[in-house]
LOVEX-516679 format. One record per residue: residue in one letter; x, y, z of N, C-alpha, C in turn. Coordinates in Angstrom, 2 decimals, decimal comma. Layout:
N
aa	n.u	n.v	n.w	ca.u	ca.v	ca.w	c.u	c.v	c.w
a	X	Y	Z	X	Y	Z	X	Y	Z
...
% end
This chain:
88
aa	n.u	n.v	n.w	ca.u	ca.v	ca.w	c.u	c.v	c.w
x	-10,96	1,83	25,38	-9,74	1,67	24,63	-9,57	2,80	23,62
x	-10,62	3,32	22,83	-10,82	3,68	21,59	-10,39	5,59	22,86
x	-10,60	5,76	23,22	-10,97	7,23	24,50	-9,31	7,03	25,10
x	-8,49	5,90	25,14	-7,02	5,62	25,57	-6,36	6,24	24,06
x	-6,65	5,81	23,23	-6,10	6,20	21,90	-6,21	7,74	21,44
x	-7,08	8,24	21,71	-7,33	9,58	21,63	-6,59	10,35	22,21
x	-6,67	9,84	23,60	-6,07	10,38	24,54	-4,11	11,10	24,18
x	-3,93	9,94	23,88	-2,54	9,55	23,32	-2,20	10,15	22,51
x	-2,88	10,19	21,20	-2,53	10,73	20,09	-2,47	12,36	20,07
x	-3,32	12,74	21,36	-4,13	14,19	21,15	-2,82	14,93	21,92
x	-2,60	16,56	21,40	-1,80	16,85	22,47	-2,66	17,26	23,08
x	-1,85	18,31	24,60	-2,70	18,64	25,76	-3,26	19,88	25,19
x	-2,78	20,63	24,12	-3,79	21,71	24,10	-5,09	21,30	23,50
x	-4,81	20,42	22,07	-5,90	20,00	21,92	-6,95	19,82	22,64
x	-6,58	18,51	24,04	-7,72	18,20	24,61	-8,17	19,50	25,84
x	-7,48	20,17	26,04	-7,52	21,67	26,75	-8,81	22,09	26,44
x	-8,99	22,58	24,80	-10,24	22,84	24,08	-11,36	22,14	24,21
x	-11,20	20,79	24,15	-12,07	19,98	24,21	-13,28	19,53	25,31
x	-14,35	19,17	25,34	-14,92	18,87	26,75	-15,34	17,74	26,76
x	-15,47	16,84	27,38	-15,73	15,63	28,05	-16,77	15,01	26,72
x	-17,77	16,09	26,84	-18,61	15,42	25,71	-18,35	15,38	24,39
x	-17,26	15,95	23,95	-16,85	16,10	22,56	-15,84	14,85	22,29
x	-15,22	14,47	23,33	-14,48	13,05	23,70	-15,48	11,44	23,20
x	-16,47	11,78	23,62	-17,59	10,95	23,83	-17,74	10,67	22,09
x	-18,17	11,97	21,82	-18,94	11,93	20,46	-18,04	11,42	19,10
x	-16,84	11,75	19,25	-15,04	11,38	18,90	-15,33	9,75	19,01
x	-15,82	9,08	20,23	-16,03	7,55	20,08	-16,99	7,12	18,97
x	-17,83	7,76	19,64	-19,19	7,26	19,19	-19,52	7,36	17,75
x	-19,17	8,67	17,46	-19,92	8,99	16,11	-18,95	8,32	14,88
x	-19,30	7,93	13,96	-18,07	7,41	12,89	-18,73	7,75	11,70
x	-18,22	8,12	10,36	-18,80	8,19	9,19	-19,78	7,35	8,48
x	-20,90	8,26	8,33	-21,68	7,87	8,11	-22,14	7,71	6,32
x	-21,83	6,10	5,99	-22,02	6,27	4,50	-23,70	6,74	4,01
x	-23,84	7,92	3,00	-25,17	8,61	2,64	-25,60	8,27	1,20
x	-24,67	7,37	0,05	-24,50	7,10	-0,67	-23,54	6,37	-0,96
x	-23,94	4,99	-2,23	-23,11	3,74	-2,10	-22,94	3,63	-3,75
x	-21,97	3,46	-4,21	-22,35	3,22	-6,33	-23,53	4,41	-6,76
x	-23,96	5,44	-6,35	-24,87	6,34	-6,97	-26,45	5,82	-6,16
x	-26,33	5,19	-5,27	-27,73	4,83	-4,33	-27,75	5,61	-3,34
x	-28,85	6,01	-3,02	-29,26	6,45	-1,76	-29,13	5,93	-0,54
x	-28,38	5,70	0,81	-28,88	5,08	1,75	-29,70	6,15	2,77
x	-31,09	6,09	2,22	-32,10	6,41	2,70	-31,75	5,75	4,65
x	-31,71	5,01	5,04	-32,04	4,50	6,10	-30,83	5,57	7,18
x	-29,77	5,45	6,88	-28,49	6,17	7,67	-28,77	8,00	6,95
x	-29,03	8,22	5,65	-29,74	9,56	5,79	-30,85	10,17	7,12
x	-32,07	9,19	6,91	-32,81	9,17	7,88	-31,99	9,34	9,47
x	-31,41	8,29	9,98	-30,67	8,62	11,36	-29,50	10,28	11,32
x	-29,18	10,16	10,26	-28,79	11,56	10,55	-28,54	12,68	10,28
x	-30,41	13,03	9,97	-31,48	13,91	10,05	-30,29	14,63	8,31
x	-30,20	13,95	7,25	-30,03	14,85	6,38	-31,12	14,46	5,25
x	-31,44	15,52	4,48	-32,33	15,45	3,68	-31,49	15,49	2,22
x	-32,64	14,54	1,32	-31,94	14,42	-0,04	-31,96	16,41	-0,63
x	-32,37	16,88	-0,67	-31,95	18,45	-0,24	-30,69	18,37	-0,54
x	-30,39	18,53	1,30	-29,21	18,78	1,70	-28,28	18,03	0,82
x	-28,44	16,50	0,59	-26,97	16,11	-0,02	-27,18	16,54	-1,25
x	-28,01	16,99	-2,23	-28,30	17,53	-3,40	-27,05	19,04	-3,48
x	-27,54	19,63	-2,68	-26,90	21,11	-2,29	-25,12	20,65	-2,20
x	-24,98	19,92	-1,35	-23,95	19,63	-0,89	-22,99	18,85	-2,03
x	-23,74	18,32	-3,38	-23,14	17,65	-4,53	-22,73	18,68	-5,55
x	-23,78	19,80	-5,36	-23,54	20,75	-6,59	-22,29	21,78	-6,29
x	-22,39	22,00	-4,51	-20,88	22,74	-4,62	-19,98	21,94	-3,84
x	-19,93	21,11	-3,26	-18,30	20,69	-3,44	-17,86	19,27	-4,60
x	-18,82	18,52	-4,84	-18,65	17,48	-6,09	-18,63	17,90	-7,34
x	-18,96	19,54	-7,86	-19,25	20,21	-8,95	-20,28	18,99	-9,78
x	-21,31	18,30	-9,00	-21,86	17,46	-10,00	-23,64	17,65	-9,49
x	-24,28	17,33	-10,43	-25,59	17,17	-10,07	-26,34	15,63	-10,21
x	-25,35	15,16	-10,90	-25,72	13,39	-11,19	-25,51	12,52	-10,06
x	-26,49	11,71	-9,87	-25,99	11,15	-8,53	-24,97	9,60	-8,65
x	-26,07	9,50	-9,65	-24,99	8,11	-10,44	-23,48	8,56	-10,41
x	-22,57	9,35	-10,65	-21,38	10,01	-10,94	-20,66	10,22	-9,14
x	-21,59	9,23	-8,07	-20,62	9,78	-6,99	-20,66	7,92	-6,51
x	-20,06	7,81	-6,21	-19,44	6,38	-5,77	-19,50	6,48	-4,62
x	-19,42	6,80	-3,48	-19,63	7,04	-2,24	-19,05	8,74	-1,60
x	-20,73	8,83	-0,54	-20,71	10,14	0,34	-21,00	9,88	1,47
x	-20,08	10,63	2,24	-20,12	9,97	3,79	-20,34	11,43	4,47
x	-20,85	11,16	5,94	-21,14	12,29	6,87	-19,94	12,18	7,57
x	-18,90	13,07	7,77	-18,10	13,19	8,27	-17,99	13,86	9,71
x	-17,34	13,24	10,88	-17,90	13,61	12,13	-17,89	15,37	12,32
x	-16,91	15,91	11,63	-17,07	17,48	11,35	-18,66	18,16	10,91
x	-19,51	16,97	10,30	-20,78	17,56	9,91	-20,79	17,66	8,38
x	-19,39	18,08	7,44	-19,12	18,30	6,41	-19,42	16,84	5,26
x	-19,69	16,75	4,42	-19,88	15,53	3,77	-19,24	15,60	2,34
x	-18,66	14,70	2,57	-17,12	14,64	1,46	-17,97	13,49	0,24
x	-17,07	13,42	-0,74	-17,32	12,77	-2,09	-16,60	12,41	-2,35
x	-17,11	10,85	-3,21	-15,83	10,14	-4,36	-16,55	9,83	-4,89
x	-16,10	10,43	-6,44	-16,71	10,32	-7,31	-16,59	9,09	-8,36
x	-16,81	8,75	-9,31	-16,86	7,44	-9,93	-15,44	7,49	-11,16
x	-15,01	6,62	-11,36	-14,26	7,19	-12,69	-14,20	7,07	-13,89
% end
């Protein structure tokens, strides 16, 4: 159903670019929350393979923050990129 919707929405060049397996991964993969109220979710970090590092790095330049308490939720975005909301 979810691969009918895509389908639909996508134009043909789009899916032109696209290959079978990138269709797949478009189902499958969905944002992945990496932080919840300023917590770690260690467990969904773990599945996908990012290190407190990485979201460290990833807080100081696009969240301009180094506090972790100060991010309300960070998600893995199927692009790879990991976005922020910060607290207010």
């Amino acid at each position: 159903m979810a691969t009918l919707i895509i389908v639909r929405l996508s134009t043909k060049r789009s899916l032109a670019e696209k290959t079978a397996f990138d269709a797949v991964l478009v189902v499958i993969i969905t944002p992945a929350v990496l932080v919840q109220n300023g917590r770690l979710e260690r467990k969904n970090m773990f599945w996908n393979h990012i290190s407190k590092h990485d979201l460290e790095e990833d807080m100081r330049l696009d969240a301009n923050t180094e506090d972790l308490s100060k991010i309300k939720t960070a998600r893995l975005e199927r692009s790879g990129d990991i976005s922020f909301i910060k607290t207010e």
